[in-house]
N, C-alpha and C positions, 0 to 999 in steps of 0.2 A: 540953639538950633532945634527946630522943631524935628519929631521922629517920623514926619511923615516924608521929609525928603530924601530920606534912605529909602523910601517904599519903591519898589518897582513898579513902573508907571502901569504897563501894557505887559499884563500875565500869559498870553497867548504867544506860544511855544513856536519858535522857529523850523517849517515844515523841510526837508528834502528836495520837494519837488517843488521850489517858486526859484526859476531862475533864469536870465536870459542873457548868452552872449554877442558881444557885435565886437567887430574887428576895425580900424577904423583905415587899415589899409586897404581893404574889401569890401566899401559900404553899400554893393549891389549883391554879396553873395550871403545866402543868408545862412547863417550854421545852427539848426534845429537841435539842442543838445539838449542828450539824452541821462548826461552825467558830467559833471567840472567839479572843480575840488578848489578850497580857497587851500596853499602850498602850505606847508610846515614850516616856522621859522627855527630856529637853534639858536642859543646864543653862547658862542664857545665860553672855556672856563679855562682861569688858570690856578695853578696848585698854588698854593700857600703851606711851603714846610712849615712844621710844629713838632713840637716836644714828641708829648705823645701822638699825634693824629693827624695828620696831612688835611689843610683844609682849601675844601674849591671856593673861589670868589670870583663874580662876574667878570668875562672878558671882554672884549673889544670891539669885536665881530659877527655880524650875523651872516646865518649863511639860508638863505631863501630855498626852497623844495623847486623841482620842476611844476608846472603848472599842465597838466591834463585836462583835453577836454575829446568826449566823445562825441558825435554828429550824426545824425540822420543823411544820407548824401542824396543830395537831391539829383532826378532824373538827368539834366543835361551836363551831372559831375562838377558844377559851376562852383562850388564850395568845396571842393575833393581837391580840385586843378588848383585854383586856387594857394593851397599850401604846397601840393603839389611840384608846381613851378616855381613858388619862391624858394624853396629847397633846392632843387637843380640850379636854381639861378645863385644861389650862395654856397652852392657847391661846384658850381660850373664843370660837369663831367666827358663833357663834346670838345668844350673851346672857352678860352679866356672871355670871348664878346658875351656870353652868357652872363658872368661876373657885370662887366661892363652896363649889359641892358639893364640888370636888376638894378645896378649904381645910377641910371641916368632919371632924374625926373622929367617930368610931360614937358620941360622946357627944351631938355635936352641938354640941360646941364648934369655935369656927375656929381653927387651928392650921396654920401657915403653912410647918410642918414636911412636913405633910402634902401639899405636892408634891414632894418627896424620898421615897428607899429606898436602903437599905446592898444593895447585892448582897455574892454570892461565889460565887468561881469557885474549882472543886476542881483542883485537878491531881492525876491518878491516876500511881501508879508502875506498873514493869510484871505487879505482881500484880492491877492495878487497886483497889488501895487509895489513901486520900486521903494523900497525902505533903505539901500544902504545899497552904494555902489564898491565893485571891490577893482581897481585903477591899476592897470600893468603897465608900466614905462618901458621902452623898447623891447619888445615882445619878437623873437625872432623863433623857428620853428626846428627844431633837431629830429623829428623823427612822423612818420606820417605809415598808420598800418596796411597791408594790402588787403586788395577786393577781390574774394574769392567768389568765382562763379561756378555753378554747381548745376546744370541739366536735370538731376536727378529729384530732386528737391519735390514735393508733393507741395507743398505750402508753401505761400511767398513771401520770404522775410526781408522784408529792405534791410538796403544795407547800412550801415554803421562805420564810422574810421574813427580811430583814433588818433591825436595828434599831442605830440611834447613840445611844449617851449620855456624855452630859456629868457630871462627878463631883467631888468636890473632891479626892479624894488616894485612893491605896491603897498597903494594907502586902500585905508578903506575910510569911505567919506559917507556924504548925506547924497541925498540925489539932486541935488543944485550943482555936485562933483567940484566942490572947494570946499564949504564945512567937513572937518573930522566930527565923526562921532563922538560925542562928548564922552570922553574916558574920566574918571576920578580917581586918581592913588591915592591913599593917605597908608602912613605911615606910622605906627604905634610902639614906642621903646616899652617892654615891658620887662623891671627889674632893671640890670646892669649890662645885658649879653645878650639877654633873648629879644627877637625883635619879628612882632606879628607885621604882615604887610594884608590890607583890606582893599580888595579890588572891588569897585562899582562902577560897569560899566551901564549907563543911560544909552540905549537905541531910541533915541526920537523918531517920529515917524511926520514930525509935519516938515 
């Protein structure tokens, strides 16, 4: 195998600022984010007793981070309301019909789906093109910050929210949003016990 297919294709450094999210329960409100985070994953561990030394070995379970995003809120609050209301609506703090509305889709049938949404977050390269989408499956919202107004203020600083949500899993794909990213493990015994692990990850950009 030749040594150039270890080479990293594309040297230019993943920037902070290329990124764009859309909501796919909301596809009229737009959330201008000013900060999103791809979540931490964990992968529990269990003990393995020993002689001398207790040893950890991979466990079973991943456990996914909340996912964060912060937002520009636009003038007529259309992306504020938005989470907003599906909050109240999966919290229903008036009356059960609240529960109900949020359950029912535009047929008018109840669908239990419908307090979930897939997001996706873009990652831009440094052309700002979408290089690599990151896929949230049923995306539901736990926490939405409040809009403090303030009179006194000499300078106008738009507002900003932030919002939590809780999700079941996300991939991170190619922007056709069904290719993964081509990941490569290999794996290298060296010796009898010790054992290196050689991650290369390939981000394609076409």
């Amino acid at each position: 195998m030749s040594a150039f297919v270890n080479q990293i294709q594309n040297r230019n450094f993943l920037a902070p600022v290329g990124f764009k999210f859309d909501l796919a329960k909301f596809p009229k409100a737009s959330f201008f984010s000013n900060s999103a985070r791809i979540p931490e994953i964990v992968l529990g561990t269990i003990i393995q007793p020993g002689y001398l030394k207790d040893i950890d070995i991979p466990g079973e379970k991943l456990q996914y981070g909340d996912f964060s995003l912060r937002f520009l809120v636009d003038e007529n609050l259309e992306n504020y309301m938005s989470i907003h209301n599906w909050l109240t609506g999966l919290g229903f703090p008036e009356t059960p019909q609240q529960f109900t509305n949020k359950t029912t889709d535009e047929d008018g049938q109840r669908d239990m789906n419908e307090q979930f949404s897939d997001g996706s977050l873009r990652i831009l390269n440094s052309n700002f093109q979408t290089m690599a989408i990151v896929k949230f499956s049923d995306l539901f919202p736990t926490s939405i910050t409040s809009l403090e107004f303030d009179s006194t203020e000499t300078d106008i600083n738009y507002f900003t929210a932030e919002a939590s949500f809780k999700y079941t899993v996300y991939n991170i794909v190619k922007p056709d949003h069904r290719t993964p990213l081509w990941t490569l493990i290999k794996f290298r015994r060296c010796g009898s016990e010790m054992l290196s692990l050689t991650l290369i990850i390939y981000m394609m950009n076409r």
